[in-house]
ZADRENVO-362067 format. One record per atom (N, C-alpha, C): z, y, x; residue in one letter. Coordinates in steps of 0.1 Angstrom, whole numbers, padded with zeros to 4 digits, always signed. Layout:
<recs>
ZYXA ...
</recs>
This chain:
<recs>
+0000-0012+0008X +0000+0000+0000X +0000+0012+0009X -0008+0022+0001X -0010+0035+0011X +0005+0038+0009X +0005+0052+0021X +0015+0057+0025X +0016+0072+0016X +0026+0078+0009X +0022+0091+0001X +0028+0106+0009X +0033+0103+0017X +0044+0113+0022X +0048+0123+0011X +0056+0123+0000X +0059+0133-0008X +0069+0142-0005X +0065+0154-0010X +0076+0164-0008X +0093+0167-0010X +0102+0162-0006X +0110+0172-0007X +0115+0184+0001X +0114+0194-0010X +0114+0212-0001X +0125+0216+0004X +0128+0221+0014X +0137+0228+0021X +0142+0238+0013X +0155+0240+0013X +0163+0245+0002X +0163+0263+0012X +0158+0260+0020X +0160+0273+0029X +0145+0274+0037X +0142+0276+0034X +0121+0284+0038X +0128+0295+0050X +0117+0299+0054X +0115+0309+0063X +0109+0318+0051X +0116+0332+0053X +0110+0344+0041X +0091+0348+0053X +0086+0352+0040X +0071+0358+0046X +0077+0364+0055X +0083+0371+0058X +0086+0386+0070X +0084+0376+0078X +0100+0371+0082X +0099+0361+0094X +0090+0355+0099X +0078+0347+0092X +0066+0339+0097X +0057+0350+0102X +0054+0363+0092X +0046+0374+0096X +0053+0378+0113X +0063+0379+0112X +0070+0386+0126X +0067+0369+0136X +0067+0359+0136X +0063+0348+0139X +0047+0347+0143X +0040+0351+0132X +0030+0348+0135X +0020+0361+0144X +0031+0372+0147X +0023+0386+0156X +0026+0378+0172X +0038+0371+0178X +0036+0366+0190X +0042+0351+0187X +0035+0343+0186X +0039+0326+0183X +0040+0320+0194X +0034+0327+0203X +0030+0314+0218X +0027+0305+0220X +0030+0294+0220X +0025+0280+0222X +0036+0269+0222X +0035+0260+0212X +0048+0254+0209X +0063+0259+0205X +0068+0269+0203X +0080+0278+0205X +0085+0275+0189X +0076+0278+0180X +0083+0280+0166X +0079+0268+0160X +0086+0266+0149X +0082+0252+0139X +0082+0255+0126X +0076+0249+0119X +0074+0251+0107X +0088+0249+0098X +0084+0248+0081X +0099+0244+0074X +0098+0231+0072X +0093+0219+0076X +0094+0210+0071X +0084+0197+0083X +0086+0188+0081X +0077+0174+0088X +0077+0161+0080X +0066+0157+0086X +0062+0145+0079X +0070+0134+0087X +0079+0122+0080X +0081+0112+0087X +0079+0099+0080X +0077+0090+0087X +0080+0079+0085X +0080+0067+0094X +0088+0051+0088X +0095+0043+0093X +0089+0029+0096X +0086+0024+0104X +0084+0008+0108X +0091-0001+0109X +0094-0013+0100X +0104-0023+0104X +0096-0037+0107X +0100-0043+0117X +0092-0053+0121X +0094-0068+0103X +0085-0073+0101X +0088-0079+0089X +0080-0072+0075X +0086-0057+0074X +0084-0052+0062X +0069-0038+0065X +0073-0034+0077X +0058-0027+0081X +0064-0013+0077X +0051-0002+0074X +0056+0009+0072X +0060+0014+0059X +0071+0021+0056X +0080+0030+0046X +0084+0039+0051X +0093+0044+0040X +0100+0055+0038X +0093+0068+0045X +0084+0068+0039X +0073+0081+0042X +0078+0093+0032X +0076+0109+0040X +0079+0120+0030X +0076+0129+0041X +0076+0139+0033X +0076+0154+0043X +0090+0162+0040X +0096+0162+0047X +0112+0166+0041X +0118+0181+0051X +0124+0188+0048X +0127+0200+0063X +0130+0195+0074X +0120+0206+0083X +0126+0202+0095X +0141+0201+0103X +0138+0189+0113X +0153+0191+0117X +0154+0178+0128X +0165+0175+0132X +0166+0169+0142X +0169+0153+0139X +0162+0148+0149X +0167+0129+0148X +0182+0128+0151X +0189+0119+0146X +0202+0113+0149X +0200+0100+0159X +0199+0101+0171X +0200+0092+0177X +0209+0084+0188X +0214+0069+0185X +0221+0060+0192X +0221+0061+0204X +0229+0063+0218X +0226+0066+0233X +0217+0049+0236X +0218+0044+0228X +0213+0029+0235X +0196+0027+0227X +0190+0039+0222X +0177+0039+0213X +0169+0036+0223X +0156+0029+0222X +0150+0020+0229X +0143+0029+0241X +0133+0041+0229X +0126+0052+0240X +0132+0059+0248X +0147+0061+0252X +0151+0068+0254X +0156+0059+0268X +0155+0047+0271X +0154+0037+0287X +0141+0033+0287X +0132+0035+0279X +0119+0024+0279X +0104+0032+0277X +0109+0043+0272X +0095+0055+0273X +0082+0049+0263X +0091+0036+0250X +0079+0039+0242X +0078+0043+0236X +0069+0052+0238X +0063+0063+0228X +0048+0067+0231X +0041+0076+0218X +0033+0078+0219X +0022+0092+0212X +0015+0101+0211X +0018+0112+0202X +0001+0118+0204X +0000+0129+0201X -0016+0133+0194X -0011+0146+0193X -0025+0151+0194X -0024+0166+0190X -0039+0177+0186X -0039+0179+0174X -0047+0187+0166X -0045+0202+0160X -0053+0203+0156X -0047+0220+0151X -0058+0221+0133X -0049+0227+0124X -0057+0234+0113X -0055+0248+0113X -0073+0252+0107X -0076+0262+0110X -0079+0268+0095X -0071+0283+0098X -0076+0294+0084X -0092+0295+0087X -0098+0297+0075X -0111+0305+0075X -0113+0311+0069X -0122+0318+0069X -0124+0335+0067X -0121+0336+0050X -0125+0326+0042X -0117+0327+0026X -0108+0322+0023X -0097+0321+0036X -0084+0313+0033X -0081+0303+0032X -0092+0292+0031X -0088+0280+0031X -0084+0275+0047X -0082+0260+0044X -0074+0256+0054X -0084+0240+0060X -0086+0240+0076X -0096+0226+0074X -0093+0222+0087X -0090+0210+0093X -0087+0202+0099X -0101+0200+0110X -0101+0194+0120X -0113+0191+0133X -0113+0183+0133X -0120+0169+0132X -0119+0159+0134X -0109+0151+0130X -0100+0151+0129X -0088+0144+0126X -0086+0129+0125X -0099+0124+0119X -0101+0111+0124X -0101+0102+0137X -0102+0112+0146X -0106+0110+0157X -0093+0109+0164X -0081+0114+0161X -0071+0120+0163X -0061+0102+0161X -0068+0103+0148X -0061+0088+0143X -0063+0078+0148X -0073+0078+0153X -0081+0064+0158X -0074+0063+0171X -0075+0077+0182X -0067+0074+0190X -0053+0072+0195X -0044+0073+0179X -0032+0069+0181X -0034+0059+0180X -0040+0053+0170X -0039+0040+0173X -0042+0030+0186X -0056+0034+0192X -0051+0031+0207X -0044+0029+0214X -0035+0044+0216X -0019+0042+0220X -0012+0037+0219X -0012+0037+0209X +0000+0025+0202X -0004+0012+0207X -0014+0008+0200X -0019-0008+0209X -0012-0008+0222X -0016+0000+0231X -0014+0000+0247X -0001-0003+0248X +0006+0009+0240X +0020+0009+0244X +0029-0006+0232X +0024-0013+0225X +0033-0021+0217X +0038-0018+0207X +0031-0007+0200X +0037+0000+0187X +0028-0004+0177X +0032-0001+0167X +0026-0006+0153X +0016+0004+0150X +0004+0000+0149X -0008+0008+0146X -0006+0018+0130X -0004+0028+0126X -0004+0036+0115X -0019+0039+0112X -0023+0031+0099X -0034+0038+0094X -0039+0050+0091X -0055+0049+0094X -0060+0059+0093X -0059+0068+0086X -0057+0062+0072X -0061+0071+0059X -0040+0075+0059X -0031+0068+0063X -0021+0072+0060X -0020+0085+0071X -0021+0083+0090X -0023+0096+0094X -0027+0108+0088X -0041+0104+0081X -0043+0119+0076X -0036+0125+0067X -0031+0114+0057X -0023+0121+0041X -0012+0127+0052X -0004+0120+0061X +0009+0127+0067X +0004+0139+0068X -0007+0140+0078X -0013+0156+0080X -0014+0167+0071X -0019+0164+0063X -0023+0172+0047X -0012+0174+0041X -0004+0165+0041X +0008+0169+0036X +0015+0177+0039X +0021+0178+0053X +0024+0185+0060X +0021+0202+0060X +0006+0199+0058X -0001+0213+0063X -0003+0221+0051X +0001+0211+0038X +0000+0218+0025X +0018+0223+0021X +0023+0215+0021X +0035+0222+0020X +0039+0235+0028X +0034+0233+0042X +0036+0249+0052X +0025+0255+0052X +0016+0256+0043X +0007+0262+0045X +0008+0279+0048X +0013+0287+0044X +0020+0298+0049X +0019+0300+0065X +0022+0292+0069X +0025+0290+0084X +0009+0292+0092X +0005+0288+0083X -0013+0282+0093X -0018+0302+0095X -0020+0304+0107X -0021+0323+0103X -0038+0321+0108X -0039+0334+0104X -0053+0341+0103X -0058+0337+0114X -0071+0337+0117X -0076+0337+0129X -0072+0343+0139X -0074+0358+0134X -0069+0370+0143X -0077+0372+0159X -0093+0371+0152X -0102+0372+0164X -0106+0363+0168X -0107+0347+0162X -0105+0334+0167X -0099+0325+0171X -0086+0326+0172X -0080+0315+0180X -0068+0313+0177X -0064+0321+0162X -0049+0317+0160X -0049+0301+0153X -0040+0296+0151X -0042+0283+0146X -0029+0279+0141X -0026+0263+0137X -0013+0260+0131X -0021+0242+0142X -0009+0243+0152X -0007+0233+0159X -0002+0224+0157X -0003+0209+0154X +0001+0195+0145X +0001+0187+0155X +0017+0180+0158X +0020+0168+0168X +0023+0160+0160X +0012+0148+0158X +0020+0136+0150X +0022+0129+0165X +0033+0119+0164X +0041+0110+0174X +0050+0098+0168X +0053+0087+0175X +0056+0080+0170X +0065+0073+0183X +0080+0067+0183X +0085+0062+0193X +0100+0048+0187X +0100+0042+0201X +0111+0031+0198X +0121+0038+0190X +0124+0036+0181X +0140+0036+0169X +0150+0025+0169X +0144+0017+0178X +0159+0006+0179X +0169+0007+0187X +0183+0004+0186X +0196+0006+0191X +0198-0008+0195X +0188-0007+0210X +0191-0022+0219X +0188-0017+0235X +0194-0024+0245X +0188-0023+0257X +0183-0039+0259X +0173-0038+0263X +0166-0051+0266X +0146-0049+0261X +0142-0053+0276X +0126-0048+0277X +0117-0058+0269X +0115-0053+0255X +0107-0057+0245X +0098-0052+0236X +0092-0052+0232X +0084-0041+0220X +0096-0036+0212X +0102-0025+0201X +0112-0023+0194X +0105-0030+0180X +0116-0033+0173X +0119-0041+0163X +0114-0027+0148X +0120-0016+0157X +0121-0001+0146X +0113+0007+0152X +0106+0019+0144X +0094+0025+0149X +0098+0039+0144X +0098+0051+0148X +0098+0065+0137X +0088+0069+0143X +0081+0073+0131X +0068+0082+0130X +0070+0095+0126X +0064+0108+0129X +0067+0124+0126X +0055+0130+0132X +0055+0139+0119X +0044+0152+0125X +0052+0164+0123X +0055+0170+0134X +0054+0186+0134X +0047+0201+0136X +0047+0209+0128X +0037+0218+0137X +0046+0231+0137X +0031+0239+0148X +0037+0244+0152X +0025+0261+0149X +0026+0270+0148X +0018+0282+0146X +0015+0286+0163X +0004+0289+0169X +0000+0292+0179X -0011+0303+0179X -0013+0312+0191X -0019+0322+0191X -0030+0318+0196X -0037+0323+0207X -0048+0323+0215X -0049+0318+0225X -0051+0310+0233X -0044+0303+0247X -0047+0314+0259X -0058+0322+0255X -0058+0332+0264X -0061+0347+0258X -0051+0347+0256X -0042+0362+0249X -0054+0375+0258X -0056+0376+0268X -0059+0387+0274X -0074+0388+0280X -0081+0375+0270X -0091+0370+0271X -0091+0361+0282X -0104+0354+0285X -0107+0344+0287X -0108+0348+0305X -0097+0339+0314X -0102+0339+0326X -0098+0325+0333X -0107+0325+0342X -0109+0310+0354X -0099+0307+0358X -0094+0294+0359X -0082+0292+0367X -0087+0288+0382X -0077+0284+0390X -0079+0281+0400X -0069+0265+0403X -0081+0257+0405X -0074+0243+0403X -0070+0233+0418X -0057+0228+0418X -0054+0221+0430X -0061+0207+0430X -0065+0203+0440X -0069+0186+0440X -0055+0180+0448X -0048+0169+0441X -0037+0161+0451X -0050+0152+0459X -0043+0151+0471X -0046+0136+0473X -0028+0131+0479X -0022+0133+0472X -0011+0126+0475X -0009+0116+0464X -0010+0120+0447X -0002+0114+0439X -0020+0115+0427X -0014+0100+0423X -0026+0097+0412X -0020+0095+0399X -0028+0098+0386X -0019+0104+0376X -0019+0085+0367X -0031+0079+0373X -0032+0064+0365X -0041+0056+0374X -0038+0041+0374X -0041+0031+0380X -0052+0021+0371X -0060+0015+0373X -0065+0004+0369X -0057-0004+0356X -0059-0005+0345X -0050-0017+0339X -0036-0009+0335X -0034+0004+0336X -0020+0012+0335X -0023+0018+0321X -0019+0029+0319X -0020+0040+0307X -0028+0052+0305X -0035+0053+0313X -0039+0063+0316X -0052+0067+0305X -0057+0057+0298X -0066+0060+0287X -0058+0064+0275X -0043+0059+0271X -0033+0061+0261X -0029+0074+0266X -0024+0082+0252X -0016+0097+0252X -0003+0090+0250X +0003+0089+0259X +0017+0090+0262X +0029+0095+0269X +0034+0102+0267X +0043+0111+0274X +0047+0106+0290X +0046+0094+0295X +0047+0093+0307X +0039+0095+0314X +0028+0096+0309X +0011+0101+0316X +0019+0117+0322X +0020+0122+0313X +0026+0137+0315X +0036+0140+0325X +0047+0132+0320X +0058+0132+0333X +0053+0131+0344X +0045+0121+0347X +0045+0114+0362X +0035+0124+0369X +0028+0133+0360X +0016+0148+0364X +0029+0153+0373X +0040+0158+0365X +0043+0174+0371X +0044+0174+0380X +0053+0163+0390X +0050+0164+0406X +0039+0173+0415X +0023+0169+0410X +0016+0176+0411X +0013+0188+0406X +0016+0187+0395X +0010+0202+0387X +0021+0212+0403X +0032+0209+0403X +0042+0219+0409X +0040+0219+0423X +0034+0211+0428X +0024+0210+0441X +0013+0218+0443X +0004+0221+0428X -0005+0228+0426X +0000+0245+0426X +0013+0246+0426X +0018+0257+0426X +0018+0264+0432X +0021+0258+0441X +0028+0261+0453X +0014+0267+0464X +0003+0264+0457X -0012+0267+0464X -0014+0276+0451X -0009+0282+0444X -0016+0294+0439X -0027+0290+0425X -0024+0275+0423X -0032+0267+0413X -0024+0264+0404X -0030+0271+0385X -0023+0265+0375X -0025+0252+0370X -0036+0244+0376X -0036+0230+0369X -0037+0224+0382X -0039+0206+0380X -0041+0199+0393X -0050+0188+0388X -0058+0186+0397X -0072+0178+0394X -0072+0163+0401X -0066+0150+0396X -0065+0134+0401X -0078+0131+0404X -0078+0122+0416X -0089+0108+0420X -0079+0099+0416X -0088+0090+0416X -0082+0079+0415X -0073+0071+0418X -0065+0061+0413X -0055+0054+0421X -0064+0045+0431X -0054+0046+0448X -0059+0041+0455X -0069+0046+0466X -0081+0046+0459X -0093+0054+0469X -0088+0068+0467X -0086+0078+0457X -0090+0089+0455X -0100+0094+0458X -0115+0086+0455X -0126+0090+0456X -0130+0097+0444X -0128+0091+0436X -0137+0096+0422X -0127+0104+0413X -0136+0113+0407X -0130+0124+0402X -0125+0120+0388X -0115+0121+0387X -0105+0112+0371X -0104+0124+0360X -0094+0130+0359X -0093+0145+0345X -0081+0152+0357X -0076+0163+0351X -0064+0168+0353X -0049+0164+0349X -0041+0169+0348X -0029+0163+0341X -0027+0170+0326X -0036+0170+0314X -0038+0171+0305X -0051+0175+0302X -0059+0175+0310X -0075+0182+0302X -0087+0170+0310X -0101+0171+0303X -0109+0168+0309X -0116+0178+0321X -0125+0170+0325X -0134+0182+0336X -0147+0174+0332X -0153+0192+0332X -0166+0192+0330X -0171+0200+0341X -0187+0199+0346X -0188+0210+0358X -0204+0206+0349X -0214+0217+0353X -0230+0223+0346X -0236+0231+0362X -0251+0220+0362X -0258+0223+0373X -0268+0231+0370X -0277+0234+0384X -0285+0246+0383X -0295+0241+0372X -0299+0223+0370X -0310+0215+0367X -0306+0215+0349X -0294+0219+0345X -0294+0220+0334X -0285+0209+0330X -0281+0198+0342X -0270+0187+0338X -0252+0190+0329X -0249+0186+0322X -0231+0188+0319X -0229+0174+0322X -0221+0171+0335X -0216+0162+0342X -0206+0160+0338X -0195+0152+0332X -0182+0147+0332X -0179+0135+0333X -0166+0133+0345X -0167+0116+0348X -0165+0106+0335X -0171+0091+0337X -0171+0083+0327X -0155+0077+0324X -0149+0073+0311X -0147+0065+0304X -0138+0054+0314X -0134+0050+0322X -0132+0038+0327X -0123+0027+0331X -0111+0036+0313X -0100+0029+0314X -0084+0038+0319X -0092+0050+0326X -0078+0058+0337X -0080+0068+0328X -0092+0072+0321X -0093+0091+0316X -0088+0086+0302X -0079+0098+0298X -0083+0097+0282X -0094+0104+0276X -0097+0098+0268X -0111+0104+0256X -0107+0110+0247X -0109+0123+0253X -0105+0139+0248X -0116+0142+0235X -0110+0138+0218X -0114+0144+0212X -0124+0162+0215X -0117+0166+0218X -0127+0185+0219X -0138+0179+0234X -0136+0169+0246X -0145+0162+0256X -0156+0155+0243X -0152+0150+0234X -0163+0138+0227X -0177+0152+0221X -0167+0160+0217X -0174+0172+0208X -0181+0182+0217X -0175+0184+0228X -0185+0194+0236X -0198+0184+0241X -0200+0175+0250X -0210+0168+0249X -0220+0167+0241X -0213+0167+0225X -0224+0165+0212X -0230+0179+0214X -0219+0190+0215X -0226+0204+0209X -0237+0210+0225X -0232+0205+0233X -0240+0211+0248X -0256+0201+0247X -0255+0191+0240X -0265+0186+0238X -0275+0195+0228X -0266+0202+0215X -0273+0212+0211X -0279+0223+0215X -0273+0225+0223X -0276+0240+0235X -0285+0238+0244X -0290+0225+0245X -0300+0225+0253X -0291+0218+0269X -0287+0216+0271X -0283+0209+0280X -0282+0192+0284X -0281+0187+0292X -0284+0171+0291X -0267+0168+0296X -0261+0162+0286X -0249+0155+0288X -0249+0142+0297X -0237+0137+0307X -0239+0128+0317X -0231+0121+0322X -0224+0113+0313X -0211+0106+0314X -0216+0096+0324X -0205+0097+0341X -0209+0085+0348X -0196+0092+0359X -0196+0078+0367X -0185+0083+0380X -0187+0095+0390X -0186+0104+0391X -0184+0113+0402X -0176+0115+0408X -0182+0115+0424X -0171+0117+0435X -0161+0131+0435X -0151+0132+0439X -0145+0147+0443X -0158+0150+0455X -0162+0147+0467X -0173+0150+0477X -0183+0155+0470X -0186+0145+0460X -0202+0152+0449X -0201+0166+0447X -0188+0173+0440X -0185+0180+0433X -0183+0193+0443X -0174+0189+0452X -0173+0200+0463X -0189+0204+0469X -0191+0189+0475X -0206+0194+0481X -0215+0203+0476X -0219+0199+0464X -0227+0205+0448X -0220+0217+0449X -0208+0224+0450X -0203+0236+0447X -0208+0243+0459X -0202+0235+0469X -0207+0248+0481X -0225+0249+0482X -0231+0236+0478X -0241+0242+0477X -0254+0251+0463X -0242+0255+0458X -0248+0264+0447X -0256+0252+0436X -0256+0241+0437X -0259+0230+0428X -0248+0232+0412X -0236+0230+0421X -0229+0229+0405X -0223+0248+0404X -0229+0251+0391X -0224+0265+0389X -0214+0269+0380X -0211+0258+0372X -0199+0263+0367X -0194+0251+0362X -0178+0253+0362X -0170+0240+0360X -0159+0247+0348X -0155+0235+0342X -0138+0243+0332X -0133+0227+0331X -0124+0230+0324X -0115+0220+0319X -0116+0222+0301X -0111+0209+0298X -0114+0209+0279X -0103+0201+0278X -0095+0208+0264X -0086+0200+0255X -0082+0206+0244X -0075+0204+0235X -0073+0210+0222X -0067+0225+0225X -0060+0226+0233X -0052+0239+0231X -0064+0253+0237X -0067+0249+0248X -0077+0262+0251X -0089+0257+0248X -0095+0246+0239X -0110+0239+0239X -0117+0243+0252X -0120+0257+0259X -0125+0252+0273X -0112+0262+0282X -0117+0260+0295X -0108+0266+0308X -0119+0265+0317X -0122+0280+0318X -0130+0277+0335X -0126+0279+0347X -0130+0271+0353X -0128+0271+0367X -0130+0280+0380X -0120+0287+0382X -0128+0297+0396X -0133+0292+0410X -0119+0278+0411X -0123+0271+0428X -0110+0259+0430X -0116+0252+0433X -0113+0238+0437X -0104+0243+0450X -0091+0239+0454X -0081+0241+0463X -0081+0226+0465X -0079+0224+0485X -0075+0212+0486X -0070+0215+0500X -0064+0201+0503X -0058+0204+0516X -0071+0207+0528X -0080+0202+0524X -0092+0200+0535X -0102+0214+0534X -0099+0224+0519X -0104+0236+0520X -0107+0238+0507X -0114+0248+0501X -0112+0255+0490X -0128+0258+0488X -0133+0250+0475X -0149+0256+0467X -0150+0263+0457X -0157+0277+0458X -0152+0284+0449X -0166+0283+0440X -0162+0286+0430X -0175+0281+0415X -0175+0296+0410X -0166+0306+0409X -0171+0318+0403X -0156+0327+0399X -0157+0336+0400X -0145+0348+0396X -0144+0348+0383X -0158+0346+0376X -0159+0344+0359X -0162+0337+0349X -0162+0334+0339X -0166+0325+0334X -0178+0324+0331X -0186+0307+0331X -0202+0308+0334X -0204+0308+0318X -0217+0316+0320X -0230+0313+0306X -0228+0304+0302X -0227+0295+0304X -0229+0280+0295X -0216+0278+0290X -0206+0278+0301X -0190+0277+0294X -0186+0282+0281X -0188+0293+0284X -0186+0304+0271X -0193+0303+0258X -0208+0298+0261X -0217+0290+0244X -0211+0278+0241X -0207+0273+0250X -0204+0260+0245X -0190+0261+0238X -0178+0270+0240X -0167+0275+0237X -0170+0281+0224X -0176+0288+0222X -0181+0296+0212X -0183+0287+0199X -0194+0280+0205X -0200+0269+0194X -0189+0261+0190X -0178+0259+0199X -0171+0249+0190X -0160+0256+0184X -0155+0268+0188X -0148+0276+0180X -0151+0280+0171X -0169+0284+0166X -0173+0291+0155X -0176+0280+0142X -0172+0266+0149X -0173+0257+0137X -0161+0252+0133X -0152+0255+0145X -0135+0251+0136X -0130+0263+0126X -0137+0274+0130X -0132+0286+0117X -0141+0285+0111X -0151+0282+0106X -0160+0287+0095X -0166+0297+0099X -0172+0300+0118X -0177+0310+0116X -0195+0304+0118X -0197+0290+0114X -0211+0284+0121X -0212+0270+0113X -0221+0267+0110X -0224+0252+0099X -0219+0245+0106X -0211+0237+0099X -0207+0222+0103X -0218+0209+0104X -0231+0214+0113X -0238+0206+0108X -0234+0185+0115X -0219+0184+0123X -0219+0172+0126X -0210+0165+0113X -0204+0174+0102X -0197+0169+0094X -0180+0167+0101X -0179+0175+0111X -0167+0172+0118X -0152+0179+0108X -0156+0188+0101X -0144+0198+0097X -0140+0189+0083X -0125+0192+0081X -0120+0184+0069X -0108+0192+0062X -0112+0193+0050X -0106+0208+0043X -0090+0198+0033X -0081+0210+0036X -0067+0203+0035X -0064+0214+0022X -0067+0225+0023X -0058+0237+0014X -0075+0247+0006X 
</recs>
């Protein structure tokens, strides 16, 4: 039986002012909405006790499973106002599918598709208030559905108990002051996934085991940090939360393949489709870090970014490494920016949905 997540309302909302005063500087993850979706797994009986109820905190046992065992697993999407106030989702399917992945990997109970979404909708219809205006493109209402061990045992097993929850969260522009290039570190000390590990699953240890690097990257003047592989660190893998994409003089959009270590970045599946509209030839295969540098210093590869839900692109100014530094550009390239555009103007309603990707909640 489907899952309904039904309402009960918070006896205490947030007044319009507050959200309005909320929604002039939101930041990025900081505020929450009045309420979340949850629901429960019991090994035997499957999933229940589905609702969207106010937000608020888990009660949890010191002996709860995720809390020695890190299983867990989680997603992240955004709904978007459009210009006649309605409310519409990106893909979202996509979103679902890949929890479920996760979950496989990690030993959790797969949550249907069709119930992910009602969680969503639900969610996004009861706060709907929350979801703010564009405000020039890029305001949005941020949604973490996640799902982690709920049992009160120590001992290394799949958990018996499962909680499920979506929260969201209201978010501004990821680049407030417009759009500029970052400058990205390469480790070769530390790799973010191995062969046969997690690294295709969204799971919070993917993230932990980054920041070492990310704060390595720091320390060189770089906001992100860009993995090779475990082992060789020959071939060029993603960052510690985004894909990489880099566009040659010949008209190529290069981004390494698929092969177990990257995750498959919903807004990565969508730029590919839309650069293919723009005239560009998309080119999922292994590339070296060597390729990339070489290609850069030799005016081959002209512009690079990073892609993921929160800023959909990030361009690249220059590759930092211990062995020396390729610089790709002070600004952001032509193509970056159409390709940015295109997929921004079709999550607000400002450009036809001609892939059928948008899905209307309010």
């Amino acid at each position: 039986m489907s899952l309904t997540f039904p309402l009960t309302a918070t006896s205490a909302p947030a007044s319009a002012e507050r959200v309005a005063e909320i929604h002039a500087d939101p930041g990025f993850g900081v505020y929450f909405t009045d309420h979340m979706a949850v629901a429960t797994w019991r090994q035997g009986s499957g999933w229940g006790e589905d609702a969207v109820v106010p937000y608020g905190p888990f009660q949890l046992d010191p002996s709860t499973a995720v809390l020695h065992y890190a299983q867990e697993v989680f997603e992240g999407l955004k709904a978007y106002r459009q210009p006649d106030g309605s409310i519409w989702l990106f893909r979202p399917e996509r979103n679902a599918e890949r929890l479920q992945a996760s979950a496989r990997r990690l030993m959790l109970p797969e949550l249907p598709v069709e119930d992910f979404l009602t969680s969503v909708e639900q969610l996004v219809r009861a706060d709907a208030a929350w979801t703010p205006d564009a405000q020039g493109g890029e305001a949005s209402l941020y949604l973490r559905p996640f799902m982690f061990a709920n049992e009160s045992f120590l001992g290394v097993r799949a958990a018996h108990v499962v909680s499920y929850a979506v929260i969201a969260s209201p978010v501004g522009p990821y680049f407030a002051g417009g759009v500029k290039p970052v400058n990205i570190w390469v480790t070769d000390e530390y790799s973010r996934a191995g062969k046969g590990g997690t690294g295709a699953a969204k799971c919070g240890g993917n993230y932990a085991s980054s920041l070492i690097a990310q704060y390595e990257g720091a320390e060189h003047g770089c906001s992100q940090v860009l993995f090779g592989d475990a082992g060789s660190g020959v071939n060029t893998e993603e960052l510690g939360g985004m894909n990489l994409m880099v566009v040659t003089t010949d008209g190529e959009l290069i981004t390494p393949a698929l092969t177990g270590t990257i995750l498959e970045g919903v807004t990565r599946d969508s730029i590919l489709t839309v650069a293919a509209d723009l005239g560009l030839r998309p080119v999922q295969r292994v590339i070296t870090l060597a390729e990339i540098f070489d290609r850069v210093d030799a005016g081959e590869i002209v512009e690079a970014f990073a892609c993921g839900t929160a800023a959909v692109l990030t361009p690249v100014a220059e590759f930092r490494s211990r062995q020396g530094d390729h610089v790709v550009g002070a600004e952001p390239g032509e193509r970056t920016m159409q390709i940015r555009s295109a997929i921004l103007d079709i999550q607000y309603g400002r450009a036809a949905d001609s892939h059928g990707w948008m899905r209307r909640v309010v």
